[in-house]
N, C-alpha and C positions, 0 to 999 in steps of 0.2 A: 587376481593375485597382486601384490604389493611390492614392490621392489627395495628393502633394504638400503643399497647401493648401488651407486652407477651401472650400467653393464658395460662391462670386457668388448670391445670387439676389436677381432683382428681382423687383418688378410686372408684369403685366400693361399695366397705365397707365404705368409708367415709360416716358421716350422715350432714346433712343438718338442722340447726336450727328451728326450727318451726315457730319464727318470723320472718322470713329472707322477703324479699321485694325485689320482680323482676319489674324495674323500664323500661319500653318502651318507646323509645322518638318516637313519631309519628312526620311524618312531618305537617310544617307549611303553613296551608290554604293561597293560595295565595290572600288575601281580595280585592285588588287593579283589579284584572280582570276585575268582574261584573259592578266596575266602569269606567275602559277605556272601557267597550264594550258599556256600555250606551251615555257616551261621544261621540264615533261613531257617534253612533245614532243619537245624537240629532245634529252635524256638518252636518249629512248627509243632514236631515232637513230643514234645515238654507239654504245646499246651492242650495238644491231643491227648494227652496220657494224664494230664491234671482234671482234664473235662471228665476223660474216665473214670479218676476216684472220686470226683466232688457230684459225678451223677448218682442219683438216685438208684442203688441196686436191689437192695431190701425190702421185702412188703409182707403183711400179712393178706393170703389167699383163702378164697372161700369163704364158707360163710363156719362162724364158732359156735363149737357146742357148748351151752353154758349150765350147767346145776347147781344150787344149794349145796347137800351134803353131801349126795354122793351122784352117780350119773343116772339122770331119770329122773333125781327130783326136780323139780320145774315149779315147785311152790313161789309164788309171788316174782315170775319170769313171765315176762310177755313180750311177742315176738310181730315186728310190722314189717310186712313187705312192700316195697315202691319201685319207682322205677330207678332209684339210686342204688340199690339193695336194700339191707334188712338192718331193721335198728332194735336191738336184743334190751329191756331196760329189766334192771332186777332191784327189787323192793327192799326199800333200806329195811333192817333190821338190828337193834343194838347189838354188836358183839356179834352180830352174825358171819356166816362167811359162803363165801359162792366161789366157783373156778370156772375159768372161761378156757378152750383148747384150741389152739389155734394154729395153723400153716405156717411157718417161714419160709420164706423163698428167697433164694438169691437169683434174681433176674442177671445178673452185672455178666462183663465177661470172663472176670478173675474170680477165684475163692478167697473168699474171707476167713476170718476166725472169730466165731461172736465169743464174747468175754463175760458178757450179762446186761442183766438190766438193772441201770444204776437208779433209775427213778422208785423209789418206794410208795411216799405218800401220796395221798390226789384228797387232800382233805376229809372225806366222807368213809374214804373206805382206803386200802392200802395193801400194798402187798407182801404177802408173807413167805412164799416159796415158791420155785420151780422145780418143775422136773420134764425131762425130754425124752424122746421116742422117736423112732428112724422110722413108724408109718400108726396112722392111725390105731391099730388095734395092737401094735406092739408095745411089749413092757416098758415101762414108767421109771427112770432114775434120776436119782438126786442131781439137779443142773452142774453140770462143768464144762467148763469153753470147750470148744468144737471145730472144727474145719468145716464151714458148708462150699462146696465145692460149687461152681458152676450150672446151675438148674438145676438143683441138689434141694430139697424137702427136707424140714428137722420141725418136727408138732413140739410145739410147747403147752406143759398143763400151768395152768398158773392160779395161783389159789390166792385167792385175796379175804379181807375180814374189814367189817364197816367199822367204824367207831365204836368207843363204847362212852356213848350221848342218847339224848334222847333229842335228835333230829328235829328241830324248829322248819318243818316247810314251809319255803315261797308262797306265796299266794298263788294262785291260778294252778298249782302243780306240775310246776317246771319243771325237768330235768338238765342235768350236767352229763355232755355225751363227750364221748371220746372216741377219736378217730384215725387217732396214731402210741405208738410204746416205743419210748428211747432205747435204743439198743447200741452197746458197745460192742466195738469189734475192732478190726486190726486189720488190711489191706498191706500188702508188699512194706509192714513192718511199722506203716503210719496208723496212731490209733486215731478214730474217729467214735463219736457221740452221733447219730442221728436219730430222728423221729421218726419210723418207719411206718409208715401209713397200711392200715385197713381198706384194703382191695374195693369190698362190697358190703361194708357193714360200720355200724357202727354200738358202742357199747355206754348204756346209760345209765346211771343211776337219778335217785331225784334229788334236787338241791334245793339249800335250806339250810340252818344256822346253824355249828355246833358249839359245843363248850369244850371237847377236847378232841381236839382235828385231830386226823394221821398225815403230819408232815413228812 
């Protein structure tokens, strides 16, 4: 310890005033803690609950039933199993058109509200209408936003139609596969765009030049 100033000393015999005043500086309560530590807290919060909407909730489950004109046709559909899952390709056709059905799932732990799918074109082929059904073998309606709740299933039919080109193929006969469909939706009133990925599958058509793409 450090001494300031001299020190004081009396006698023994010395007396002491009777009013005299022993003055103790106590230290100064640090006030500011209790409020950085709640501060903590509440970032902690924030970036717990941001990590929750910016994660991944959305997927397409299972594997999709795909036909031509109506279900059953399977004309120019060929279907590969691996150990990735299954890669579904269907044969260009001018003007033709095919539907693929497929799972939505909301894995996340909040409900969403999908709004649709803003993406239309993919060059070769594109899409022309939705319609949704609360389980596989239930009735079929014109797509309008939704609440998917918490582990909550909503089947989407989706009908697409290829160009109307007369498809120049790649050499070797490549295909252009697809492994996710942009889906709009709406989380606790923030709207979000994401790519919602194909669980176990993947969908192909074959690529190759056109002259009048579907943007």
């Amino acid at each position: 310890m450090t001494l300031t100033h001299p020190p004081v000393v009396w006698s023994p015999d010395d007396t002491i005033a009777a009013d005299s005043t022993l003055i103790i500086h106590r230290p100064r309560r640090r006030r500011w803690r209790p409020v950085a530590v709640a501060a903590a807290v509440v970032l902690a919060l924030v970036a717990v609950g941001l990590g929750q909407l910016t994660a991944p909730a959305l997927s397409f489950d299972g594997d999709p039933t795909v036909w031509r004109t109506a279900p059953g046709d399977e004309t120019a559909v060929s279907r590969v199993d691996n150990a990735l899952g299954t890669e579904v390709t269907v044969g260009f056709e001018q003007s033709g058109t095919f539907t693929a059905e497929l799972a939505l799932v909301n894995h996340g732990r909040y409900p969403v509200r999908v709004l649709g799918l803003p993406d239309r074109g993919a060059y070769s082929y594109g899409l022309e209408s939705v319609e949704t059904a609360s389980d596989a073998d239930g009735p079929r309606r014109p797509f309008h936003a939704f609440k998917l709740r918490r582990g909550a299933t909503r089947w989407l039919v989706l009908h697409f139609r290829f160009a109307d080109c007369d498809l120049q193929h790649d050499a070797g006969g490549t295909v252009a596969s697809r492994t996710s469909l942009p889906v709009d939706y709406r989380i606790f009133g923030l709207h979000r765009k994401e790519a919602v990925p194909f669980s176990r599958f993947a969908l192909s058509v074959p690529s190759g030049r056109c002259d009048h793409p579907v943007l």
